[in-house]
ZAMARGU-4260 file (C-alpha; in steps of 0.2 Angstrom, whole numbers, plus 5000, padded with zeros to 4 digits):
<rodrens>
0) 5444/5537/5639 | 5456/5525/5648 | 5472/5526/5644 | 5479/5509/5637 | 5496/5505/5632
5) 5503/5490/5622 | 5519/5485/5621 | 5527/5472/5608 | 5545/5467/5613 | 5554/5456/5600
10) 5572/5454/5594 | 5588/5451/5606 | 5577/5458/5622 | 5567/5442/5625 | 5583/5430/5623
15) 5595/5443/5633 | 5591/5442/5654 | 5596/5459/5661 | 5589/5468/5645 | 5572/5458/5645
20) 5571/5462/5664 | 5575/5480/5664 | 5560/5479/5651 | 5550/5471/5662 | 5552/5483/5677
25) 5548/5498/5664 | 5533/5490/5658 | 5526/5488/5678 | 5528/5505/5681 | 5517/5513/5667
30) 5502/5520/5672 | 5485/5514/5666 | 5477/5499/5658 | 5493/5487/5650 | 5495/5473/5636
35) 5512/5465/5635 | 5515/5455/5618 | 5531/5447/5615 | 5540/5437/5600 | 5553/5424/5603
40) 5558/5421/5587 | 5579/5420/5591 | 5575/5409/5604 | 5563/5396/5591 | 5576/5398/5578
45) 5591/5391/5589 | 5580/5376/5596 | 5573/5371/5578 | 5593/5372/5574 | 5597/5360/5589
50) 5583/5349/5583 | 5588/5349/5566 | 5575/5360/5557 | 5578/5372/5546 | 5570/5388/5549
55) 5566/5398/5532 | 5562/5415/5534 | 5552/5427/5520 | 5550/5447/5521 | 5553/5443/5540
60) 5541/5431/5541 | 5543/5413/5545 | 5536/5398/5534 | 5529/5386/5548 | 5528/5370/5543
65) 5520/5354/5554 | 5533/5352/5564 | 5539/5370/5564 | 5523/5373/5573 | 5527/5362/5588
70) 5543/5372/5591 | 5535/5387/5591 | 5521/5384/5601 | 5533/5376/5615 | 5545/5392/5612
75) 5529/5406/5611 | 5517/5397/5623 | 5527/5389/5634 | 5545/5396/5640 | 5543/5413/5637
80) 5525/5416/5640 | 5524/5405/5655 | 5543/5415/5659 | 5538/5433/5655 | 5522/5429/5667
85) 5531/5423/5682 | 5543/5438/5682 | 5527/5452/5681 | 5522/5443/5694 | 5538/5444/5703
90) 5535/5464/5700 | 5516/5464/5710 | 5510/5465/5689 | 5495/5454/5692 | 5497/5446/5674
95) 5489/5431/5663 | 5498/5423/5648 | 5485/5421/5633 | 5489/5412/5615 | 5476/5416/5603
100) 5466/5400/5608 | 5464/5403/5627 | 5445/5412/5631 | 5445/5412/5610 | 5456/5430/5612
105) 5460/5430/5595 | 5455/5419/5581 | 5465/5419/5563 | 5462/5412/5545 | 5476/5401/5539
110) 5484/5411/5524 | 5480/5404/5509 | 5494/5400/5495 | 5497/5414/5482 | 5514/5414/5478
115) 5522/5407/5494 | 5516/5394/5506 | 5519/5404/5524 | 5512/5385/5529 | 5503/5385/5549
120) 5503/5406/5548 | 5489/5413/5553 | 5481/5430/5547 | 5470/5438/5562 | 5452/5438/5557
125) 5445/5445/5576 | 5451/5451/5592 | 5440/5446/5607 | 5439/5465/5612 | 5425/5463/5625
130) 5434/5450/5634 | 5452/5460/5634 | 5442/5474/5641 | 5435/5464/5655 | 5452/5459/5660
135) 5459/5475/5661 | 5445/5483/5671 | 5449/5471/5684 | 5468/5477/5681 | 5474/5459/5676
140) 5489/5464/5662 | 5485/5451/5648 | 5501/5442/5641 | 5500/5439/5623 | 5509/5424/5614
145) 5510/5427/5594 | 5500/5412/5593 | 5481/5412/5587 | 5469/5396/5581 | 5457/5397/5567
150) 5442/5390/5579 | 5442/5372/5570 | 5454/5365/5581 | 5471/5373/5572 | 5485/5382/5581
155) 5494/5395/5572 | 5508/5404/5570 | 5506/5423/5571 | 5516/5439/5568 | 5516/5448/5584
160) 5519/5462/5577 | 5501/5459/5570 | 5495/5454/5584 | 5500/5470/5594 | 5493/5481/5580
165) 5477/5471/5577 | 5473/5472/5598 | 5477/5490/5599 | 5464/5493/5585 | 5451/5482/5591
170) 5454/5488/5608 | 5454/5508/5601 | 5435/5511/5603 | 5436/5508/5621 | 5454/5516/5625
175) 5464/5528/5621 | 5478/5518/5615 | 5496/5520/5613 | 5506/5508/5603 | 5527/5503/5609
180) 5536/5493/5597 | 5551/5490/5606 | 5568/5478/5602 | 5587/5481/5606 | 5587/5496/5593
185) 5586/5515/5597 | 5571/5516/5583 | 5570/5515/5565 | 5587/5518/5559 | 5593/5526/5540
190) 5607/5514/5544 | 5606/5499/5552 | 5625/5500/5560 | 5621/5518/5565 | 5611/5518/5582
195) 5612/5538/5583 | 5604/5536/5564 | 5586/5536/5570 | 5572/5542/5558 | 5562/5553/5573
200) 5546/5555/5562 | 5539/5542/5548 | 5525/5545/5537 | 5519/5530/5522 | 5527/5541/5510
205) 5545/5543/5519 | 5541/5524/5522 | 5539/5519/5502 | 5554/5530/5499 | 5565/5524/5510
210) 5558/5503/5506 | 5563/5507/5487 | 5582/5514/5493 | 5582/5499/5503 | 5586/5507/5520
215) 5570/5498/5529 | 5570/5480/5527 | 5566/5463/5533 | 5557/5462/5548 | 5557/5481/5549
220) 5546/5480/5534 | 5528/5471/5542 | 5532/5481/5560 | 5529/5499/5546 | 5515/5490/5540
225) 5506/5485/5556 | 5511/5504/5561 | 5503/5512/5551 | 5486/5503/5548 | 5484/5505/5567
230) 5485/5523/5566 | 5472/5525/5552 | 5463/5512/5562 | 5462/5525/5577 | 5475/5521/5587
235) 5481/5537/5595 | 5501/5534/5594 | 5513/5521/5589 | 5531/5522/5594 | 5546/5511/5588
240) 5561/5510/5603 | 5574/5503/5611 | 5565/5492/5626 | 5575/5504/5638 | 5566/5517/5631
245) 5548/5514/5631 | 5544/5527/5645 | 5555/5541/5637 | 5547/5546/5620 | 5563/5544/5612
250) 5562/5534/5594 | 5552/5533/5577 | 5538/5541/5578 | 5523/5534/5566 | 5511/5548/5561
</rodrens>
């Protein structure tokens, strides 16, 4: 099989220039098939603040309201796709950006209220998995946006975490997929002020133990999640790095 590897970068990277382009040179110099997915969520935080929106945040997750949605479709589909795009281009990495929407890549469901209304989130229902394959045959590096659509016209905001986990595991049939989550930390850490603290190896039972203690928290919480159903989904190998890292093997490995 192929090898195909997908890496989410998140956190202070996508906000920070010298990181997010030392990042960007990494990626171009992995071999095989690629998928890049970034977040941007720092970036949609500080304009929703300059525009006067709060931004409420659940478990890591964001509540995206009507308007909410407009700033992060301008922050996720516009400046740092269109801008993450331009600079693998600048690095011969003949890349596309994609929001969910764009070929019908990825459709969603709106999440439906239990006990909190996550507002314009959406849950991914499919992964165009035919279609991702025929771009990467033709060694065009798809640049996902954690934005999906829910086919009725509806924009959504997505984890994109999720979205990296839920492409590696549609695209697992047809590559041999490697999974990199990676954001300005060394891995996951037993504490989070440590950065020599990292946890090499996590299984779900280490992962509940150390949830209940309180050591993995907040966003760190859906990344575990998304890890591990990859992995029982067929995805051959998720790592959780530093961005410098990504070619080096060192972090949290998920097994």
């Amino acid at each position: 099989m192929t090898k195909l590897t997908i890496v989410k970068v998140g956190g202070k990277v996508v906000e920070e220039e010298d990181a997010l382009n030392g990042l960007l040179a990494d990626f171009s110099m992995i071999e095989g098939s690629r998928i890049l997915v970034h977040g941007g969520g720092r970036l949609a935080t500080k304009l929703s603040a300059r525009l006067g929106l709060e931004s409420r945040m659940i478990d890591g997750r964001r509540i995206t309201d009507a308007e909410t949605l407009k700033v992060v479709t301008m922050v996720y589909g516009g400046w740092v796709n269109r801008m993450v795009v331009a600079r693998l281009q600048a690095l011969n990495v003949n890349a596309i950006g994609l929001t969910g929407a764009d070929m019908n890549v990825i459709r969603s469901v709106k999440r439906p209220v239990e006990t909190i209304d996550y507002g314009f989130v959406g849950d991914v229902e499919e992964v165009n998995a035919t279609l991702l394959t025929m771009l990467l045959r033709q060694d065009i590096v798809p640049v996902l946006s954690p934005l999906t659509h829910d086919g009725k016209g509806h924009l959504l905001n997505t984890n994109a975490d999720t979205i990296a986990a839920e492409t590696a595991k549609a695209l697992s049939k047809t590559f041999d997929v490697t999974l990199v989550y990676c954001f300005e930390k060394s891995g996951v850490l037993r504490d989070e002020q440590d950065d020599t603290s990292v946890i090499p190896q996590m299984d779900k039972a280490l992962f509940q133990q150390y949830m209940t203690d309180g050591v993995i928290q907040g966003g760190m919480i859906p990344k575990l999640e998304n890890a591990f159903r990859a992995i029982e989904a067929g995805v051959r190998k998720v790592l959780i790095t530093r961005a410098s890292d990504i070619n080096s093997g060192n972090g949290t490995l998920i097994r």
